[in-house]
N, C-alpha and C positions, 0 to 999 in steps of 0.2 A: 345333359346329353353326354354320353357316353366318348372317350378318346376315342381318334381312330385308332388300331393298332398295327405297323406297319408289318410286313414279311419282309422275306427274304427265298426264292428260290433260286438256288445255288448249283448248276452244275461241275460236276468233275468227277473225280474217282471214287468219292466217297459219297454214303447216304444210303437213308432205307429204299430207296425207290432208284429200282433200275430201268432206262432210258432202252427203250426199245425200235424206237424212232423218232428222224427228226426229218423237216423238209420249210424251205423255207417257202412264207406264202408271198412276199415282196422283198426286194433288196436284197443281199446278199444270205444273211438268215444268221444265226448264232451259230463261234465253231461247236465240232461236236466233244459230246460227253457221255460216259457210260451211267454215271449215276443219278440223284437227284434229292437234294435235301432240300427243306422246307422248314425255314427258321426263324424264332420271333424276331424282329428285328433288332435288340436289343443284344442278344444273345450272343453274334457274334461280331467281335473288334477287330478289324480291318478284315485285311480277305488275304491269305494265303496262296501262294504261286500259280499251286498246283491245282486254281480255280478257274475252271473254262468259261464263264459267266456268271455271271447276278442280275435279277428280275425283281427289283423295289416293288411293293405293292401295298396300300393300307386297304384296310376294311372300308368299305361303302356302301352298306345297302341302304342308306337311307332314301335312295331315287329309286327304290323297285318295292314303296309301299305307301297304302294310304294316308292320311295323316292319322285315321282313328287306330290303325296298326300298328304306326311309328308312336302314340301317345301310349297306347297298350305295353311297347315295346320300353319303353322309358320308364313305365312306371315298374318293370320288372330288374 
């Protein structure tokens, strides 16, 4: 069975993806950011000031497949 692999979605001034908007859907919401990086989670060692947020995330599609899919998917 495969690791998961975790992210990292990284708001602030840097990154290829720029933040067009934000709104929050409960609680008060993340403050704001112009850009947006997406990073193995590996990749980057602590977090930098000038980072308006971080969003942890691993891989999981294990619960959105059959088991002959996920067996198929294993054996690749």
């Amino acid at each position: 069975m495969p690791v998961p692999t975790e992210f990292r979605f990284i708001g602030g001034p840097a990154g290829p993806w720029r933040i067009t908007h934000m709104s929050a859907v409960c609680s008060e919401g993340l403050p704001s950011a112009e850009r947006l990086a997406v990073l193995d989670g590996a990749s980057l060692v602590g977090e930098p000031a000038e980072i308006a947020w971080t969003l942890r995330g691993v891989t999981s599609n294990e619960r959105h497949v059959t088991k002959v899919k996920h067996d198929s998917l294993i054996a690749r």
